[in-house]
N, C-alpha and C positions, 0 to 999 in steps of 0.2 A: 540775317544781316549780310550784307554784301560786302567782298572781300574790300573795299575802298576804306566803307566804312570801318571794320575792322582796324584797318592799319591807321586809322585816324585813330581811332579809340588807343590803341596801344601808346601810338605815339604823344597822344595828349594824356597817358599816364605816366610814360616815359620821364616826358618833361615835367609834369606835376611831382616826382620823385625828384629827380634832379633838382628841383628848385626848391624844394624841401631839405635837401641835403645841403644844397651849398646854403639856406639860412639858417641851418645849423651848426654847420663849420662856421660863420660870420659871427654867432651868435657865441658860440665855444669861444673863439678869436677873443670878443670883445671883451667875454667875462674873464680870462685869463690874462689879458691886460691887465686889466684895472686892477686886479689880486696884484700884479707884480706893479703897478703904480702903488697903490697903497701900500706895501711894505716898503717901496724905496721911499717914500714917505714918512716912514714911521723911525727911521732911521737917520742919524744927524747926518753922518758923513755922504751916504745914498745921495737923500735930499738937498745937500748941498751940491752936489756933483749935477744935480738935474739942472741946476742954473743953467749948467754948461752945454747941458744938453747929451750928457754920459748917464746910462741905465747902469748899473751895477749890475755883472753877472748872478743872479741870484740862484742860477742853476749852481752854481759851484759852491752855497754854505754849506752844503753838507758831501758833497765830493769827499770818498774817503779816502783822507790824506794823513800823514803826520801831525799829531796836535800841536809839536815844540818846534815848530821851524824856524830855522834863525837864519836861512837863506833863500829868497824867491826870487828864479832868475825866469825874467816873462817876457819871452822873444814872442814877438806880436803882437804888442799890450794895444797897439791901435791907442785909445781913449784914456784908456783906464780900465775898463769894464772890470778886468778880471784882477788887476791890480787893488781898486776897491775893494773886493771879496779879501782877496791876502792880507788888506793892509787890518781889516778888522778881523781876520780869522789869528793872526800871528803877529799882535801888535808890535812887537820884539825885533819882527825879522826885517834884514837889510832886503829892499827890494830892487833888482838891478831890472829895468826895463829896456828893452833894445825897439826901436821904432825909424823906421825909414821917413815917412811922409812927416812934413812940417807942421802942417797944418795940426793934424794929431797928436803930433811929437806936445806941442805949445798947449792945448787941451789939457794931454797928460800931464803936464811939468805943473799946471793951476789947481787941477783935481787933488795932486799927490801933498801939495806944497805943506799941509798941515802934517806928514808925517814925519818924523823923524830919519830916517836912516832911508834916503832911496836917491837914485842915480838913474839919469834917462841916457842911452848912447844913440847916435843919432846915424843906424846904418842896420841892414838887415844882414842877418845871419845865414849862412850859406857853410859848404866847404873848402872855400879859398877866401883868398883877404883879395879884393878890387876894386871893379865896378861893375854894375848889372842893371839891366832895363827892369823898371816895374813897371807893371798895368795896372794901371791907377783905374780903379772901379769906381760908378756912382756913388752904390756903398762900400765908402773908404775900406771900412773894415774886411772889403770880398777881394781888395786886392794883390797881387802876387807876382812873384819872379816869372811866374809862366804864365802862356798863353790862358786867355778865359773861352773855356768852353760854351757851347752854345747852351747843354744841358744846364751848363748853371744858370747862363740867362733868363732860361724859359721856367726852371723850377724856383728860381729866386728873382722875382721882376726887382731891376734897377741893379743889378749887381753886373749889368754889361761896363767895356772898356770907354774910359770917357779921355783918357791921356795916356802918355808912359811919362817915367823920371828913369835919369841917371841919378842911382844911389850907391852908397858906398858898401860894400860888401863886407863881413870881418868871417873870422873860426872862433868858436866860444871858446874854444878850449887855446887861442892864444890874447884873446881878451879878457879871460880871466885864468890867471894863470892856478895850474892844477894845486893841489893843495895850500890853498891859500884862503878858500871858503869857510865859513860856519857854518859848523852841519846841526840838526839833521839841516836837510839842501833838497829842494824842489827846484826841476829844468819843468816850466810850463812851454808848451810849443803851441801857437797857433796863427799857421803860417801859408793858409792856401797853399795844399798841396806841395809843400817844398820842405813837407819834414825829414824828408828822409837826410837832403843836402845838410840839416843845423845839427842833426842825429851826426853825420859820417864829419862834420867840422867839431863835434863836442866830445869824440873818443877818448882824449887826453884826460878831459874832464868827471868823464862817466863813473871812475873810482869813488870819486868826490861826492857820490849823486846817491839821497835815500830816495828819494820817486823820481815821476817822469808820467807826468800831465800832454796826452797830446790829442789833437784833433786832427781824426782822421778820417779820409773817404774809403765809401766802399762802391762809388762808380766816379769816374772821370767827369772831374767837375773843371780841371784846369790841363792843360795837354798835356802830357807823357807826364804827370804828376805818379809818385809812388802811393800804393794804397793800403787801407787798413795790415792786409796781410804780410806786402813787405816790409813795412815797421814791425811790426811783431818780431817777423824771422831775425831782422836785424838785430832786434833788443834782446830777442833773444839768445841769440849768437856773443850774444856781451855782456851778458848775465843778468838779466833782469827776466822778471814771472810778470805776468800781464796777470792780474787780480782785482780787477773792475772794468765795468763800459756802463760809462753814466752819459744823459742825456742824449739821444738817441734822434735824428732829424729823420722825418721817413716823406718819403714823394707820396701822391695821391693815390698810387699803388700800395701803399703800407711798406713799400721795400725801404729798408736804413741806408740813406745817403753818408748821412756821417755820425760820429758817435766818437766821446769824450775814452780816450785811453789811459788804464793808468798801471803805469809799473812799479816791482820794487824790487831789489836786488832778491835774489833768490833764497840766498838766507832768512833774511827781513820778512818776507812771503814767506817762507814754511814758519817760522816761531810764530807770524802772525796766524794762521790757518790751524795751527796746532792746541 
C-alpha cells in the first residue's frame, strides 16, 4: 500500500475514533442530565425552584458537612443552587446569602421565600468595605471581581465577559459581627477566583467558624486569582485541616480545574478522623 494511502487509512481511523469518543461524551452528557432532572424533580422545593429556572446543586447532598447547622453563610449564592441544598439539608439553619448581581439577587429572594429564617445582602465579599468592577459573564454564575481568563472561555463556552457593574463591596467579618452567630456555622465561598480576598476580609469571623466550603481552581481561570494551594496555606495558617475535595471539574486532559474544598478547625478534624 502506498504511503498516501496509509496516511489516509490512519487518518480516517483517527477520525472514526474521535467521533466515537465525542458521541460518547454527548451521550454520558445527556444521561447524566436527565438523572439530575429527574431527581430535581422528585423533590418539592428542587422542582419548584425549576419554574425559575435554578437546578439545585445536587452535588452538594451528601458533601460532608456538619449535620446540625444552625448557621449558612453562602457568599456567591448566584440563584440559589447551593442555598437550596442547605435549605433542605439544615432546615433549622439561618441562611445569610451575599449576591452582587440583581438580576440573581431577585431569583434568589423567590426561590428562598418559603423558608423561614434567611437574609439576602445585596454586595460582594471582598477584604475591604467600597466599590469594585465585576465582570458580568454570559453565565451569570462565572462571574467575578477579576479579569475572565481566556482558559475559562475556551473550557467553559458562554462563560466570556458580556458587561461590568459597579458593586458594593463589604468584610464578612464586619457584616457579621464576630460572635454573634449560631454555631455549628458553615462560610460556603464560591466566588471566581476571589476567595482568597472573603477568606483575608472573614478573619475576625473564622473563630466563629465549624467548616468552610470553598471552590477552588487549580489553573488560572480568572487573572492573578489565588489557587487551590493558597487557600489551603492560608486556612491553614488559621487553623483549620482540609478533610475533603468533593466534586472535581477535569478539562479534556483529565487534569482538575476546580474542585469543592472543605475544612474544619483542627480539633473538630482529629476527633472527627479518630
Amino acid at each position: 500500500m502506498s504511503p498516501c494511502l496509509n496516511t489516509l487509512g490512519r487518518w480516517s481511523a483517527d477520525r472514526g475514533r474521535s467521533f466515537i469518543t465525542l458521541r460518547v461524551a454527548v451521550m454520558t452528557s445527556l444521561v447524566r442530565r436527565g438523572r439530575k432532572l429527574l431527581r430535581l424533580l422528585a423533590i418539592r422545593p428542587y422542582r419548584r425552584a425549576l419554574v425559575h429556572g435554578v437546578g439545585a446543586a445536587l452535588e452538594h447532598e451528601h458533601t460532608p458537612l456538619p449535620h446540625n447547622l444552625r448557621t449558612v453563610l453562602d457568599v456567591g449564592a448566584n440563584r440559589g443552587q447551593f442555598a437550596l441544598i442547605a435549605a433542605r439539608r439544615w432546615p433549622e439553619a439561618r441562611l445569610v446569602c451575599f449576591e452582587p448581581l440583581p438580576h440573581a439577587r431577585a431569583v434568589l429572594e423567590r426561590v428562598l421565600r418559603r423558608h423561614r429564617r434567611f437574609d439576602v445582602v445585596d454586595a460582594a465579599l471582598s477584604d475591604h468595605k467600597g466599590m469594585a468592577q465585576l465582570h458580568v459573564a454570559g453565565a451569570d454564575d462565572s462571574s467575578s471581581l477579576l479579569p475572565i481568563t481566556q482558559l475559562q472561555v475556551e473550557t467553559f463556552p458562554g462563560t466570556e465577559e458580556v458587561s461590568t457593574l459597579q458593586v458594593r463591596t463589604l468584610r464578612l467579618d464586619e457584616e457579621v459581627a464576630p460572635g454573634t452567630i449560631d454555631r455549628p456555622a458553615l462560610l460556603k465561598i464560591d466566588v471566581q477566583g476571589a476567595e482568597l480576598s472573603v477568606l483575608r476580609g472573614a478573619v475576625g469571623l473564622l473563630p466563629d467558624l465549624d467548616a468552610i466550603l470553598v471552590e477552588s481552581s487549580f489553573a488560572e481561570l480568572y487573572a492573578g486569582q489565588a489557587l487551590a494551594d493558597d487557600v489551603i496555606r492560608f486556612l491553614h495558617a488559621s487553623g483549620f485541616a482540609l478533610v475533603a475535595i468533593a466534586g472535581p471539574t477535569r478539562d479534556a486532559k483529565g487534569n482538575v480545574l476546580q474542585a469543592d474544598l472543605v475544612f474544619r478547625p483542627y480539633a473538630s478534624a482529629r476527633e472527627a478522623s479518630a
